[in-house]
N, C-alpha and C positions, 0 to 999 in steps of 0.2 A: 433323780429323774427331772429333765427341765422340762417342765407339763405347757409353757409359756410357747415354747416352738413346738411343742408338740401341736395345739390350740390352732396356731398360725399357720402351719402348712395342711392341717385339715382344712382350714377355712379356705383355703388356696384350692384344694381337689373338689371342693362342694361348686367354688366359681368356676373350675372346668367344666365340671358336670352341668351347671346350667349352660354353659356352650352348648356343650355336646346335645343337649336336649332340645335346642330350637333346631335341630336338623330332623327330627322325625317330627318337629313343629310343621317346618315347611313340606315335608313331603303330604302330610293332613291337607296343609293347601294346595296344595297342587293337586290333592285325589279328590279334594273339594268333603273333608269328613270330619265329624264334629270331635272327635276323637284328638284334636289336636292341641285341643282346648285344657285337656289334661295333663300333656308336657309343657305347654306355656304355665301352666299352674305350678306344677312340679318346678320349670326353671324358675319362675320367679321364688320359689319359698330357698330352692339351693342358692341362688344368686342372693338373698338378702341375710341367709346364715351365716355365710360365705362371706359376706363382706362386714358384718357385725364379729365375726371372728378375725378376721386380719385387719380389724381395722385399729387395732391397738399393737403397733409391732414389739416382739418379744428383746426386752432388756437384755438377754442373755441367747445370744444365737446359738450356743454350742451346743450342737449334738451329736452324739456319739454309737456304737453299735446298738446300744440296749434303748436308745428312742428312735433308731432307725428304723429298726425289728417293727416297735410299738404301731409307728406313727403307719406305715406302710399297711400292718394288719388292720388299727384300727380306719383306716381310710377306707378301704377296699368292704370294709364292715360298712361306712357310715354309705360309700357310693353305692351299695346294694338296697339300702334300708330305704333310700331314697329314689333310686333307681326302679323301685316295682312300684311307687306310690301311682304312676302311670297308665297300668293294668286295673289297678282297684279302682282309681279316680272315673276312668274312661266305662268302665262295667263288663270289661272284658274278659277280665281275669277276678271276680270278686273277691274271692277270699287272699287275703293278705300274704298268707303261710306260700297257700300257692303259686299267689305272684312273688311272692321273694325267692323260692325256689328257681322259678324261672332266669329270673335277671341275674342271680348269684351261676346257674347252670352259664348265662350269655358273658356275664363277668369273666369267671373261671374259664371259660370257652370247654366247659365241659358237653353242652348241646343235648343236656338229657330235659325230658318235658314232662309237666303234666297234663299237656295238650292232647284229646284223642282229635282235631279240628283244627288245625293248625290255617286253615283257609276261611274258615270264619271270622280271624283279624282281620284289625285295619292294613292298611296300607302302613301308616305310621307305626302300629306297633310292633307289623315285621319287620319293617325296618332296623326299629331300635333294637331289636331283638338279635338279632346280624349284626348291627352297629357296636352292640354292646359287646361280641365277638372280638370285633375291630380293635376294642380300645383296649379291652383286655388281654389279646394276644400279645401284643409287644410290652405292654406295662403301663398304666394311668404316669407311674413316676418315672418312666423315660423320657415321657412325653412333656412330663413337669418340667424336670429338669433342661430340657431346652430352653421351653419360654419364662422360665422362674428362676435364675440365677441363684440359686443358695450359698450361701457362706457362714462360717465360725465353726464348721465339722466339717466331718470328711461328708464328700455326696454318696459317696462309693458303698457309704454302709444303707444306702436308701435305695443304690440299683440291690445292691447283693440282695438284699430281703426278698427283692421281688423279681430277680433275672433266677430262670430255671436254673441246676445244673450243681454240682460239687465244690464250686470257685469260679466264679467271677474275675473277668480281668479286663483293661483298659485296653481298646484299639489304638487311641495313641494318647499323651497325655492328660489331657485335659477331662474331666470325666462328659461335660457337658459336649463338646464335642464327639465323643464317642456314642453318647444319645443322639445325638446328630444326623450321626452315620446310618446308626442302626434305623432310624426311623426314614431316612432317604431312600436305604435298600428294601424294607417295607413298605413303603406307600409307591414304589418306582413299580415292585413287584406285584401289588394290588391291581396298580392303575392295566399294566401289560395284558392279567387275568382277566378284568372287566373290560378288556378291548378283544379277546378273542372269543371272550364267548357271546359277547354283542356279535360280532361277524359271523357266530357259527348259530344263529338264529334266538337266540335267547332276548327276553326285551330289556331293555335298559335297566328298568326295577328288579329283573329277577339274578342282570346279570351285575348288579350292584351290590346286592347283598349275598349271594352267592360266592363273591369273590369276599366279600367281608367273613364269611363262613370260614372259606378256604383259610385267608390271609389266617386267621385267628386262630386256625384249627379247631374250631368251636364244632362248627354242624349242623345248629336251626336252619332248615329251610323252609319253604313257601309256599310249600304242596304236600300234601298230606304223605304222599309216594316217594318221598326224598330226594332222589336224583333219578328215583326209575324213568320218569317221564322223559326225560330230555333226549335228543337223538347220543347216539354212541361215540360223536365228535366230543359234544361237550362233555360228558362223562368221562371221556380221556382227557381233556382239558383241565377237568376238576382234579382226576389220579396223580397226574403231572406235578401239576403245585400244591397238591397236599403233598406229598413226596418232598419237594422242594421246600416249603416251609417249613418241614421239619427238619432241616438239614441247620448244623449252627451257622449262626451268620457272622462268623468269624470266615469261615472258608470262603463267601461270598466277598468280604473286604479285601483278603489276600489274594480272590481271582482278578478284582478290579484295578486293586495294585499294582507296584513294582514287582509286589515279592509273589506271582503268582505261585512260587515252586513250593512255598510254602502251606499253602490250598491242599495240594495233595499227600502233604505232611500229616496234616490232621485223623487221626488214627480210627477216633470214634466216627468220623465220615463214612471210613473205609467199610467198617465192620459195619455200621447206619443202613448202608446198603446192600452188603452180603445178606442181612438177615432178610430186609426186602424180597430179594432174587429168590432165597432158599425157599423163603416160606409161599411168593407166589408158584414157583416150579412144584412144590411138595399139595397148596390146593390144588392148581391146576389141574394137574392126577390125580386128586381123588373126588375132584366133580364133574371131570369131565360127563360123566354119562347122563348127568344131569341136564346137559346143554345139548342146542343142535350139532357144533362143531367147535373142536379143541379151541379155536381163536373166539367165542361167545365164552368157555370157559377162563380163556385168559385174561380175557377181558374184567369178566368180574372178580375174578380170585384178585387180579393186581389192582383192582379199586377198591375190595376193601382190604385185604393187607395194608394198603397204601391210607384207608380212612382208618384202619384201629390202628398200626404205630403210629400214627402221626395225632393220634387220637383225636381225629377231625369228628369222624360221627355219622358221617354222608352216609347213603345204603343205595343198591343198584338192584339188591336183591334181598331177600330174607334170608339173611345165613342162618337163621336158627334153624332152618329143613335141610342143611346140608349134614352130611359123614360126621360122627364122629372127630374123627380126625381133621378134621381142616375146622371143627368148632373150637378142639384143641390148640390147633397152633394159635385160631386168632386169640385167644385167653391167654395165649402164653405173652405175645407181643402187645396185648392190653397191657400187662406190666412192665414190658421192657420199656415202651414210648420210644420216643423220639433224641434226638441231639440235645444235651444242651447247649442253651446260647440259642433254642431256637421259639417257634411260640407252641411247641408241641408238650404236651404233659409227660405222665407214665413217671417211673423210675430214671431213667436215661439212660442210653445206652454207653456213656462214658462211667455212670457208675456199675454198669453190669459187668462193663469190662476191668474197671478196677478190682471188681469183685474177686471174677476169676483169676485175675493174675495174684493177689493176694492168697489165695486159695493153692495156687500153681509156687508159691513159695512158701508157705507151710509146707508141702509137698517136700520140698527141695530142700529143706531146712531138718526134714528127720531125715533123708536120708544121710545127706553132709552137714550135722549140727553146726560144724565150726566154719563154715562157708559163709560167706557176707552175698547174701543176694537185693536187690533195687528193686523196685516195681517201675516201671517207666511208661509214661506214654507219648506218644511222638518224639520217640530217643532223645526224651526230656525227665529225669529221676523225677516221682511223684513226692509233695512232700509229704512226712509220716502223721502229719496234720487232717492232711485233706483224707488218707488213708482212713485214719482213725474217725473222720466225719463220716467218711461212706456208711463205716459197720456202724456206726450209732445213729446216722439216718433209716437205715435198713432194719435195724430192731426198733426204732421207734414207729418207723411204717405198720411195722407187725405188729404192735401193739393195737396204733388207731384203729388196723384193718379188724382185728380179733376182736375188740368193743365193741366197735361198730357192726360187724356181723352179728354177734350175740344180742345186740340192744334190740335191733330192728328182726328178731325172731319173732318177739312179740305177738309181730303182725300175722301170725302163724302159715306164713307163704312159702313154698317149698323150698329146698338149698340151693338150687341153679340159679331162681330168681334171685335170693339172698344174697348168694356168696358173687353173681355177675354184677348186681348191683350195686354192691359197696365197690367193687372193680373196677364200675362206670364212672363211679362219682369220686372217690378219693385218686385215680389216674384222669381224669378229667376226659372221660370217653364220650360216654351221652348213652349209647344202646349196650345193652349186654344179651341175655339170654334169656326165654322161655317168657313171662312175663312184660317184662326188661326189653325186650327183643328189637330189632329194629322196625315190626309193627306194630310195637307195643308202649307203652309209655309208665311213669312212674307214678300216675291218678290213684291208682288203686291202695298205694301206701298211708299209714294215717298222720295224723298233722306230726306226730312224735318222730315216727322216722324220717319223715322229708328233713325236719331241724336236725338231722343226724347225717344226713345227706348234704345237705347246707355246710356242715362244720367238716364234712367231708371232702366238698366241693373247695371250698377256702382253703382247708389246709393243705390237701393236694395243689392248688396251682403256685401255692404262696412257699411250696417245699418245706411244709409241719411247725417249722420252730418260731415263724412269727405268732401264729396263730396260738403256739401250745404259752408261750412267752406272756401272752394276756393274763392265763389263766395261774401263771406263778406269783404269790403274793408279794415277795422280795424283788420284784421288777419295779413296784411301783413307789418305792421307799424313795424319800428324799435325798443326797446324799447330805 
């Protein structure tokens, strides 16, 4: 383990972070609140860690898969820990447990709160709160790796730790470049979102962090009501591009390219969207009687289908008062999630479909034993690596999910609450059901289960194995 550059690029992500925190600095001054006073405190302690940490560069640059994993989980740990100091400093959020909840929920862009008040912050600290959406949805280490040139390993095992999805791959050579790209198609798509819903009546602040929401897939928003308040423009605005950010931004680069024909190649897009269509046509019918007229029901069925796979968090309505059946579908697509490659959580929908087609060749394999069958996706052979990752990411899933439901019984809260909860937080959703609900918040659980939720929230957006990787003793051996 070279613990030397492991030391150095933490200290690198603490100097971001105090960036990133003189922006809800200045929005304090601009609201004129004393509250800003706490993120200048908090930048100044990240920025002098931060630089007392890189300020001896490591002898030994090379780094490899096993402190890529490390450095990515322990960073994302250190920007949390520091990240809530904000909330406690300012008296907003006093208790620590529960401000670390918070910021790991905005980290993760999971959007779940311990807020019943969401309107009693500052200015500043909703902000960060959306911001922290922002930074988290595309990755702290994409972001790195543009302005931080790294060298003596490979980069690629520092996106893979922290880019969604079953494989990671290069847009075009260079890894830095390819952070590049992806953060031009993001911040291009941000800015487009905060210019439509500023024209369709929204104020600069609400349509700033909003689109930070969106962009991230996160969910915190500004008003207690989530998105009920807004006229039914902007609520189509918000469906739109959470749909869209959940979509890989692989298919975004080959639209803008040469090679658009290969955009519609992308298989897991294809199906991305089918389950979309099925599951809003399948609410639609069974809430319509719910509404004045079938288009009031269309309307909220495909906002939130479109907030749970994309596991944004937004709410237009209370679905916990809907059928049945349309509470089912969305539980079902809390798990599916979104694309990888995109900034949406869940399982993904390319490993759902690996799934089944592995499933669809066992099939094929008893009945024609001596038959050589592929698993393919975009008439591309899968390799029997990535294969073998799916099933052992999926029973490790199972495992988390099964602990973690049994730890936090504890709290002796009924199974809807329980079992949507863990749902919320290890798929990086925000609201679940009954308790959990989207008028409901996760205050009521005790300091034990939120740290369960926490290790939830992390290991869901970080995809299990950096996180589980800490906790192996044989990771931290010298070689």
């Amino acid at each position: 383990m070279n613990y030397s550059i492991i030391r150095y690029i933490i200290g690198w992500v603490l100097v971001l972070e105090a960036i990133f925190l003189l922006l809800p600095s200045l929005v304090a001054l601009i609201y004129q609140e004393k509250s800003g006073v706490a993120f200048i405190v908090t930048a100044v302690l990240c920025a002098v860690i931060g630089i007392l940490l890189t300020a001896r560069k490591p002898k030994n640059k090379n780094y490899y898969a096993r402190e890529g994993f490390v450095i990515v989980a322990l960073s994302w740990i250190v920007m949390s820990l520091f990240g809530a100091l904000p909330f406690v400093i300012s008296g907003e959020i006093p208790s620590y447990v529960n401000a670390l909840f918070e910021i790991v929920s905005g980290f993760t862009t999971t959007g779940a709160s311990i807020l019943s008040d969401v309107e009693a912050l500052s200015h500043a600290c909703l902000f960060w709160r959306s911001f922290s959406h922002w930074i988290g949805g595309m990755g702290v280490f994409v972001f790195l790796l543009i302005v931080l040139p790294l060298t003596g390993g490979s980069n690629m095992h520092l996106m893979r730790a922290e880019s969604p999805g079953p494989s990671v791959g290069k847009l075009v050579p260079k890894v830095r470049e390819t952070a590049k790209i992806l953060y031009m198609i993001y911040i291009a798509m941000t800015l487009i979102e905060m210019v439509i819903l500023a024209l369709g009546g929204m104020s600069i602040f609400e349509a700033v962090t909003l689109s930070f929401g969106t962009a991230g897939t996160g969910g915190f928003g500004v008003k207690n009501s989530s998105i009920a308040d807004y006229s039914v423009f902007c609520q189509a605005v918000i469906t739109i591009f959470m749909i869209l950010f959940g979509v890989n931004f692989n298919f975004y680069y080959y639209l803008l390219g040469k090679n658009k024909k290969n955009a519609f190649k992308i298989e897991e897009v294809k199906w991305y969207f089918i389950i979309i269509f099925a599951s809003i046509a399948v609410i639609t019918f069974n809430i319509r009687e719910f509404y004045d007229s079938i288009w009031a029901a269309l309307h909220h069925a495909a906002f939130q289908v479109g907030s749970v796979i994309t596991t944004t968090g937004y709410a237009t309505a209370d679905f916990n008062l809907w059928p049945q059946m349309s509470k089912t579908v969305l539980v079902l697509i809390m798990f599916c999630g979104a694309c990888a490659g995109s900034t949406g959580g869940g399982i993904k929908v390319s490993r759902i479909l690996i799934m089944f087609k592995t499933i669809g060749q066992e099939i094929k394999t008893l009945i024609h034993p001596r038959s050589v069958h592929t698993i393919k996706m975009d008439d591309k052979a899968v390799d029997k690596g990535v294969v073998r990752g799916v099933g052992a990411f999926l029973m490790t899933y199972a495992v988390i999910f099964c602990v973690s439901l049994l730890l936090i019984t504890l709290d002796g809260k009924d199974l809807i609450t329980n079992f949507t909860a863990v749902t919320a937080t290890i798929n990086n959703i925000g609201p679940g059901l009954m308790e959990v609900g989207p008028t409901g918040n996760f205050a009521g659980f005790s300091a034990f289960s939120k740290c369960i939720f926490i290790f939830d929230m992390l290991a869901g957006r970080l995809e299990l194995y950096p996180i589980l990787l800490l906790l192996t003793p044989s990771v931290w051996r010298k070689n």
